[in-house]
C-alpha positions in Angstrom: 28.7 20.5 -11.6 24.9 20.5 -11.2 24.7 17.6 -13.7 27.3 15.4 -12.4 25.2 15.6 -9.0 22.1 15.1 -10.6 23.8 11.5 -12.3 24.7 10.0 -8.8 21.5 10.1 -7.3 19.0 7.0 -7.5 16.7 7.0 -10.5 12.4 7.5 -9.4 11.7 4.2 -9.7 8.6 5.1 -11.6 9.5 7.1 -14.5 13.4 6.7 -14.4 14.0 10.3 -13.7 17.2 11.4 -11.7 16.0 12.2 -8.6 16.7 16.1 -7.1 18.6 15.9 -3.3 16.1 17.2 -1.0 12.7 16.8 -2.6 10.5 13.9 -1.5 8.6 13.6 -4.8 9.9 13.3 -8.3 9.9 15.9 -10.2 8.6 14.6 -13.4 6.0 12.5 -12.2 5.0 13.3 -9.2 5.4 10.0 -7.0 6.7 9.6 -3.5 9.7 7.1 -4.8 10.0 5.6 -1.2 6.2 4.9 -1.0 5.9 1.1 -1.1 5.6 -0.6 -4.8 4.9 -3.5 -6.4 5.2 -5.0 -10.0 2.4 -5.1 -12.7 2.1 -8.4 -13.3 1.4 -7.8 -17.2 3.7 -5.2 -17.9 6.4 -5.5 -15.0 6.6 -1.6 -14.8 6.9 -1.0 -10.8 3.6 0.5 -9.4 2.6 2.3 -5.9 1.0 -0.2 -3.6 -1.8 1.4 -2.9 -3.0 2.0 -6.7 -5.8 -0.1 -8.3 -3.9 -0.3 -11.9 -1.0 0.1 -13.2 -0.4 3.3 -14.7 1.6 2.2 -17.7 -0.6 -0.4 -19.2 -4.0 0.0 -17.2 -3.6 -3.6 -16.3 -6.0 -4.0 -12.8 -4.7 -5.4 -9.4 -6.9 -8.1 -7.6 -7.2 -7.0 -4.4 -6.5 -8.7 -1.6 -9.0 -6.5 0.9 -11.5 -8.6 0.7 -10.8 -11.5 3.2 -9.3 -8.8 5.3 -12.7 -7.0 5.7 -14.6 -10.4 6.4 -11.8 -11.8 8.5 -12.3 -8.2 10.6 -15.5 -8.0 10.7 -15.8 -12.2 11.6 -12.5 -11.5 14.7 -15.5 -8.3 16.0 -18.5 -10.3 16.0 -16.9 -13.0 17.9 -15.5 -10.6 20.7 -18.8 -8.9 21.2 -20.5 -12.4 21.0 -17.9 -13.5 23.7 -18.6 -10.4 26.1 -22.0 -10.8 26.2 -21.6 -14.4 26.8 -19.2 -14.1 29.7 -21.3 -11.1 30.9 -24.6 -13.5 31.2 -22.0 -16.0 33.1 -21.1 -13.7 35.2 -24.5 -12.6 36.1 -26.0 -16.0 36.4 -23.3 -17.4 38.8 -23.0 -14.7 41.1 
């Protein structure tokens, strides 16, 4: 009975293991199989998100951080610019 159960759940979508009811992590590997994923783009094996390489082939991920940081740091900058600038405004004409 236990293995016709264990054949009608989902697969991990990282290993290809039957997944047990009631456990958030494969058992075989490890991995959270409803943590986001993506696929390697040299391999096609699907990879968490948040990993830097693939684990089947090694291949790296570019990351896409990078703007993200500047664009973050470029958004603060501007708001504190903008305070100080309606602050001395606000001073001067009142």
């Amino acid at each position: 009975m236990k293995d016709a159960t264990k054949q009608a759940l989902p697969p991990c979508p990282y290993c290809r293991e039957p997944l047990d009811s009631g456990h958030l992590y494969c058992g075989r590997c490890g991995r959270d199989p409803s943590a986001p994923r993506r696929p390697c783009p040299k391999c096609g094996r699907v990879t968490p998100t948040a990993e830097r390489a693939c684990w089947n082939c090694g291949a790296a991920f570019k990351s896409d951080m990078r703007w993200k940081v500047a664009l973050i740091v470029g958004l603060f900058l501007l708001s504190f610019v903008l305070s100080i600038v309606l602050a001395l405004v606000k001073v001067l004409f009142s």
